[in-house]
C-alpha positions in Angstrom: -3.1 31.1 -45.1 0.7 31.4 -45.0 3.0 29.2 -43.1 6.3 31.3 -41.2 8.6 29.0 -40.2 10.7 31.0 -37.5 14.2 30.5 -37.1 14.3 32.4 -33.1 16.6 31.0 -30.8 14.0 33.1 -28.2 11.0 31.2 -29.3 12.4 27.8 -28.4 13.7 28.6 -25.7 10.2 30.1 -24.6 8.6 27.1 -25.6 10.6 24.9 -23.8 10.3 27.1 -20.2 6.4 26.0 -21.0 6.9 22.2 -20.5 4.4 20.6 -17.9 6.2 19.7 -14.4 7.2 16.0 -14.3 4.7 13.7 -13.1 5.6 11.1 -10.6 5.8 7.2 -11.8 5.4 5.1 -8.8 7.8 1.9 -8.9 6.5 -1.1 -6.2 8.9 -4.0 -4.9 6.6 -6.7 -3.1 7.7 -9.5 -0.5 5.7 -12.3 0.3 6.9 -15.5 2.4 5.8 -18.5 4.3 8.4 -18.0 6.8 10.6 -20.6 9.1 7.8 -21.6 11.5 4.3 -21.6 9.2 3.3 -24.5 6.7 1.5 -22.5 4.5 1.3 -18.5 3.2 -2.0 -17.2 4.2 -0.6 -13.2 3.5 -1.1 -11.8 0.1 -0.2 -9.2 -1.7 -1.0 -7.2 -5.1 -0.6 -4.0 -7.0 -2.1 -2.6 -10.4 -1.9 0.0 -12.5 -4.7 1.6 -13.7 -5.3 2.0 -17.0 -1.6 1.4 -17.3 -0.6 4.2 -16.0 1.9 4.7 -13.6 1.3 7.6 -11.8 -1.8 5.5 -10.8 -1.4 2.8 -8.4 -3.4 0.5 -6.2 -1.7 -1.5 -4.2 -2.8 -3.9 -1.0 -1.6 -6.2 1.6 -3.3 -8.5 3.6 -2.8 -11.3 6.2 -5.6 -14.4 6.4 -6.4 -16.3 9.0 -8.8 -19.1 9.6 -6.4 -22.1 8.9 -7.1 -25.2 6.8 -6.0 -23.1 3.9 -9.2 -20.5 4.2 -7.0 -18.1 5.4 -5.3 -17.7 2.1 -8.5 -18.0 0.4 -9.8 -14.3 2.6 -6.5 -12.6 1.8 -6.6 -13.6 -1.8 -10.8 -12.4 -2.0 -10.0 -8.9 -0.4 -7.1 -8.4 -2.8 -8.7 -9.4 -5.5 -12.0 -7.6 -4.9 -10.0 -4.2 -3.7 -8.4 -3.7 -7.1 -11.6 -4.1 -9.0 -13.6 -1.6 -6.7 -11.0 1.0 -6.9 -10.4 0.5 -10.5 -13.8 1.4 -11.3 -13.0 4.6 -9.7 -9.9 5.9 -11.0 -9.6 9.5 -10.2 -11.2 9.2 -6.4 -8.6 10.6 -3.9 -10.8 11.1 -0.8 -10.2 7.8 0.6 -14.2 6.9 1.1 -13.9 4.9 -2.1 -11.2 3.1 -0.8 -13.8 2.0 2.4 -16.6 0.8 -0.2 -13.9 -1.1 -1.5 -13.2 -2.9 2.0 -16.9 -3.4 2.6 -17.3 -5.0 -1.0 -14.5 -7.3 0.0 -16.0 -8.0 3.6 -19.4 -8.7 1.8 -17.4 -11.2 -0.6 -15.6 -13.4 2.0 -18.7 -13.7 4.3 -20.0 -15.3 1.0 -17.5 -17.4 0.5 -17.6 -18.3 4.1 -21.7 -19.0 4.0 -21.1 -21.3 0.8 -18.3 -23.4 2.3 -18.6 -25.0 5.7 -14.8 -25.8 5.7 -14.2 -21.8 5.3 -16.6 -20.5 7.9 -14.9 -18.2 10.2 -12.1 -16.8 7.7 -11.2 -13.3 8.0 -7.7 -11.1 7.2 -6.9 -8.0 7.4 -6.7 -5.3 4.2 -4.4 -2.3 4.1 -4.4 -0.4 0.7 -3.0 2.6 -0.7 -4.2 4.3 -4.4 -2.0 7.2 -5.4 -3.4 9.4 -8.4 -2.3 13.0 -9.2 0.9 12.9 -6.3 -2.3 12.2 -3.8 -2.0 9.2 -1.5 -5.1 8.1 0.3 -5.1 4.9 2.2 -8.0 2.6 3.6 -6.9 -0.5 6.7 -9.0 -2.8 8.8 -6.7 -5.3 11.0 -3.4 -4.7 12.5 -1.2 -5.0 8.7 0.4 -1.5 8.9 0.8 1.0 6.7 4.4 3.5 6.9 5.3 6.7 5.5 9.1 7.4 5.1 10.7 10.5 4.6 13.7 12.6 5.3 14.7 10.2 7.1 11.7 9.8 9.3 9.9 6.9 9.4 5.9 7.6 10.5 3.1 4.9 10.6 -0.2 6.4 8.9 -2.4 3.5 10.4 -3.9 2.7 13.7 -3.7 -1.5 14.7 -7.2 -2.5 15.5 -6.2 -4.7 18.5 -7.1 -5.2 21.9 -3.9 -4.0 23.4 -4.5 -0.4 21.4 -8.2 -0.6 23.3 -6.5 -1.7 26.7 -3.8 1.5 25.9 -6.6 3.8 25.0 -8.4 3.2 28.2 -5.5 3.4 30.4 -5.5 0.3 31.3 -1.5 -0.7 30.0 1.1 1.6 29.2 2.8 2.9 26.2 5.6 0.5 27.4 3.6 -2.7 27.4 2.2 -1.9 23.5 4.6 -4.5 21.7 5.2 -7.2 25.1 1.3 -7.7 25.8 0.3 -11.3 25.6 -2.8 -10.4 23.4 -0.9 -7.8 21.3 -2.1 -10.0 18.0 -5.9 -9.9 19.4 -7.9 -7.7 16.5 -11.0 -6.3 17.3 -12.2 -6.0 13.2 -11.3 -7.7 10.3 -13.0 -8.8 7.0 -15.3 -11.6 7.3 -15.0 -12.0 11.1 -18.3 -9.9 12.2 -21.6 -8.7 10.4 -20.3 -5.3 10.5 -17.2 -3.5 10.0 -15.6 0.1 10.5 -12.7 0.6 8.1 -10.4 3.5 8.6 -9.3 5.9 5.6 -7.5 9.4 5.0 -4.6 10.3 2.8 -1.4 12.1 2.2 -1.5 15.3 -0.3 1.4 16.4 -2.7 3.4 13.5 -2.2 6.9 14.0 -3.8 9.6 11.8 -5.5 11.6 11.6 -2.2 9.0 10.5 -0.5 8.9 6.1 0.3 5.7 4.0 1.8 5.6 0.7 3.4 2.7 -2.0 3.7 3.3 -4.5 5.7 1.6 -7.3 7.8 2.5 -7.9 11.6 5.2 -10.8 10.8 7.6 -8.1 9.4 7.5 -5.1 11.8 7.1 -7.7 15.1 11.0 -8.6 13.7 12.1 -4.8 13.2 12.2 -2.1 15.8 11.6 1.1 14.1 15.1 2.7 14.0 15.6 -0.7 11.9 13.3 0.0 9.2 14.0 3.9 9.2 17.9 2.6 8.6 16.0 -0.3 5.7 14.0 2.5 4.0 17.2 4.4 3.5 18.9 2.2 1.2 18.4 3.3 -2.6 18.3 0.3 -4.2 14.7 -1.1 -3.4 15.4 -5.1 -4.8 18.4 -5.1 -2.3 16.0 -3.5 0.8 13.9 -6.7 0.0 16.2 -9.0 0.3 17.7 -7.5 3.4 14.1 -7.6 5.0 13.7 -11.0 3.7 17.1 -12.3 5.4 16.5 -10.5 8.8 12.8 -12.1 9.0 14.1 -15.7 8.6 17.3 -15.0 10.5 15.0 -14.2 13.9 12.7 -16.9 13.3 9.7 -14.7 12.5 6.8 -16.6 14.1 4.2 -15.9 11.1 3.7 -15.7 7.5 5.9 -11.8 6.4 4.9 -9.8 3.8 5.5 -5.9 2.6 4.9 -3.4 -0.2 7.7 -1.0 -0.4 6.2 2.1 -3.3 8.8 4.7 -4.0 8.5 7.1 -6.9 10.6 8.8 -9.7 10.1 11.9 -11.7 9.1 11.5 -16.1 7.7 13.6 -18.3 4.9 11.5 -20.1 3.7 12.6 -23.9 5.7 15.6 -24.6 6.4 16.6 -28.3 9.7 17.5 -29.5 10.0 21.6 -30.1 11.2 21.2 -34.1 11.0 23.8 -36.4 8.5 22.3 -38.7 6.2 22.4 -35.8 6.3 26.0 -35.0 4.4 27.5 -37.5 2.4 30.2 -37.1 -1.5 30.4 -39.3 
């Protein structure tokens, strides 16, 4: 065996055209509040990497209701339970894992509900994104929303389940009366609320570092007009787009709890070793 240790300017340089395309590390800013008009935050809202990576991200939002705190009790359950099913399943991107997760949250809050009289008749919605290998894929039951940002262009990725969206669908309002309806906030599904659920899933493919997503519940985009958060999602600095939303929602009074997951994303280059001379050696 005999060790050559090559001194080419070309053989670096070869070496170093072969390094493996950045990955994308996901960064997350979270807002959460109780708001001017509430006595109590029934939202809540969570992200995890998994396996502590951070190209692989679960994140969810969801908004409780039920009152006498059970409402912060649901939200808390389908957070909790989300993250654990979907960590189980690291490398899924076809979005059908994140519906098992739902049901397994559903399951757990009816069971919470069934052991505690005082928390019978909690529900909340669940929105939650995983993104692994620059795939999105995104599972929602409720009316929290889920927002995909990019060039500029502000596109929401989830459908409300509400009666207003049933009344629209059937022709019965117009596309007008969608954000003035008295029973805008009526939800036809959420966890715990009936025996049986539908949840909705599908996904984004080859996201990209300029791309931006926002989760959020009703008590931040009833405040916003869309222009408004397509000029918010703009802004660079993500800490400083938090507080802006923060500021806006108490400043108009925002009639419920507000709560959102802004996900953005950056380019790295994870475990790559150094091109030295000692190390190109040739057996």
């Amino acid at each position: 065996m005999r060790f050559l240790f090559s001194k080419s300017k070309a053989a670096f340089a070869d070496a170093e055209n072969k390094l493996p395309a950045p990955a994308l590390r996901c960064r997350v800013a979270v807002l959460s509040e109780t708001g001017p008009v509430r006595a109590h935050n029934e939202d809540a809202a969570a992200y995890h990497f998994i396996q502590n990576n951070p190209s692989n991200l679960v994140a969810v939002l969801a908004d409780g209701m039920g009152g006498h705190a059970a409402g912060e009790v649901a939200s808390k359950i389908a957070c909790d339970t989300i993250i654990k099913e979907v960590a189980v399943a690291p490398n899924t991107t076809d979005g059908n894992h994140l519906k098992r997760a739902i049901e397994k949250a559903h399951e757990n809050i009816r069971n919470a509900a069934a052991a505690d009289e005082r928390k019978q008749g909690m529900g909340t919605t669940a929105t939650v994104v995983h993104i692994h290998s620059n795939w999105l894929s995104w599972g929602h039951i409720g009316d929290s929303r889920l927002y995909h940002f990019n060039e500029g262009r502000l596109r929401q990725l989830t459908r409300d389940d509400t009666l207003v969206n049933q009344l629209f669908d059937n022709g019965e309002i117009g596309h007008e009366d969608l954000d003035r309806h008295p029973m805008k906030n009526v939800l036809l599904q959420a966890l715990g609320t009936l025996p049986n659920i539908q949840p909705h899933a599908g996904r984004v493919a080859q996201i990209n570092k300029n791309d931006r997503f926002l989760i959020c519940s009703d008590g931040i985009y009833d405040v916003y007009t869309n222009a408004e958060l397509e000029a918010l999602l703009q802004m660079n600095n993500t800490s400083f787009m938090i507080e802006c939303m923060r500021t806006v929602a108490m400043e108009r009074k925002a009639s419920d709890n507000f709560s959102a997951i802004i996900i953005d994303f950056e380019e790295y280059y994870r475990h790559v070793v150094p091109i030295t001379k000692e190390l190109n050696i040739l057996k």
